[in-house]
C-alpha positions in Angstrom: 66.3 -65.0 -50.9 70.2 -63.4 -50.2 73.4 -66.0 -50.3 76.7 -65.1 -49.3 78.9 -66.0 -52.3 82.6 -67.6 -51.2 85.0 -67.7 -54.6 87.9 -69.2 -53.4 90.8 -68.9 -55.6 93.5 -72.2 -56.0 95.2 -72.3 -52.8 99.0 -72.8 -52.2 98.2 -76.0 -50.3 94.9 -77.9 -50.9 96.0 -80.3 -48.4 96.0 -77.5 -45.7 93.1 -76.7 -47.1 91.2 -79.7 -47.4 91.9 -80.7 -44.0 90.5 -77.1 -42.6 87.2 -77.3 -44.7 85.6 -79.7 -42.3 86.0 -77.3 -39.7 85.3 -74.1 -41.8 81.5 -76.3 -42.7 80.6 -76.4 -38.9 80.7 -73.2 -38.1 79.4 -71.9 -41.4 76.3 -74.8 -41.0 75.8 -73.3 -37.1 75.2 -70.0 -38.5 71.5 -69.2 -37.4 68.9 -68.7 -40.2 71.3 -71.1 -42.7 68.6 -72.6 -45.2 70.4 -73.7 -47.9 74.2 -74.3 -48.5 75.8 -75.5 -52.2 79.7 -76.3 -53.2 80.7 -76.5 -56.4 84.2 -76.9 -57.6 85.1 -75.1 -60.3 86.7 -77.5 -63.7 87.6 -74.4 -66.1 86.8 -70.7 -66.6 85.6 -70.6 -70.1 85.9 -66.6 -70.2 87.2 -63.9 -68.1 90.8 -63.6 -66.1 89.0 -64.6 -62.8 90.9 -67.6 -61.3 88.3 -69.5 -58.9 88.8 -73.1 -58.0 85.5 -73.0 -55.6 82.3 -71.4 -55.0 80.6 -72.0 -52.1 77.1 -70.5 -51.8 74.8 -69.9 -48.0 71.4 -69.1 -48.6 68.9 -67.3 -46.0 65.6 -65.6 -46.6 66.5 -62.5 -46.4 69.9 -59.6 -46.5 68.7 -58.9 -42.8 68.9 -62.9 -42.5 72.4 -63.0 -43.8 74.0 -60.0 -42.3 72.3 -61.3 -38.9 74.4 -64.7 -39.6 77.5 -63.0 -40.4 77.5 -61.0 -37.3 76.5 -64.3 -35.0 79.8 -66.1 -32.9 79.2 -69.1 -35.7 79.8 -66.5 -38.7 82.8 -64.9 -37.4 84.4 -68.2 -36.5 83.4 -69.1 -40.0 84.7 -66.7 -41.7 88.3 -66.6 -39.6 88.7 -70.2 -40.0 87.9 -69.1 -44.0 90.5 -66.4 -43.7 92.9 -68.6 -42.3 92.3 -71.8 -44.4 92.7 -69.3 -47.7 95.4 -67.4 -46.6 92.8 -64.5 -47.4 92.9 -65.6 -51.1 88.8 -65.6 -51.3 85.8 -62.9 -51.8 82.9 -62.6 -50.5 79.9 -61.5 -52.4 76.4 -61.0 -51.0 73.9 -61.3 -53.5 70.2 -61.4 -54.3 69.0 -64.5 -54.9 66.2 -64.9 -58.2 65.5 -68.4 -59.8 63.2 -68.5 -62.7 60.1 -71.6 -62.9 61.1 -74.4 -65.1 58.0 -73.8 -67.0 59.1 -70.2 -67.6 62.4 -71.7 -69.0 60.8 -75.0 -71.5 58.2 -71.8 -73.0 61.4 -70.2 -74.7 63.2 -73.3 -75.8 61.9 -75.3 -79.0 59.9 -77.9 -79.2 61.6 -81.6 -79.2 60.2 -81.5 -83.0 62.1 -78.3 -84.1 65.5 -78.9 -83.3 67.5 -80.1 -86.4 68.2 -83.7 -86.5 71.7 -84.3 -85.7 74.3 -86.0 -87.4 75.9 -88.7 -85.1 79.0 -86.5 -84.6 
């Protein structure tokens, strides 16, 4: 699975920006091959001089899928309405996708048993 990556750094006017994003989500969410599509805002950077107040995340099957998307009427609209809404103060990132089984996860992590008790603090 590929995702196109959006970091969007703070923006000079949210409320410019909050009133675009609607619009910027329809033509991202028309983009053919779309399968999976994630927000999250960003609280704090705990490390690094990056400043990103949002990452928004488009997933499709494959890096054929997504380029395919990009190129498509919806994913140029998207991305001018993005370019406009940010004042070009975002990056784009294309990225291979890998998520590992829970099960895979709970075999390295200790048993409920032997984690120390804790203190009440």
């Amino acid at each position: 699975m590929y995702k196109l990556v959006i970091l969007i750094e703070p923006q000079t006017d949210w409320l410019a920006f909050e009133q675009a994003w609607p619009e910027f989500l329809k033509r991202a969410e028309a983009m053919p091959g779309l399968i999976r599509e994630t927000t999250s805002p960003v609280d704090r950077v705990l490390h690094g001089e990056y400043n990103v107040s949002m990452i928004h995340e488009l997933f499709f099957e494959s890096m054929e899928a997504a380029k395919q998307a990009m190129a498509s009427l919806a994913g140029q609209q998207a991305g001018q309405v993005l370019q406009l809404m940010t004042a070009g103060k975002v990056t784009l990132l294309l990225a291979d996708h890998l998520e590992d089984e829970l099960e895979n996860i709970q075999a390295h992590q200790p048993a409920k048993h032997d984690e120390p008790p804790h203190d009440g603090a």
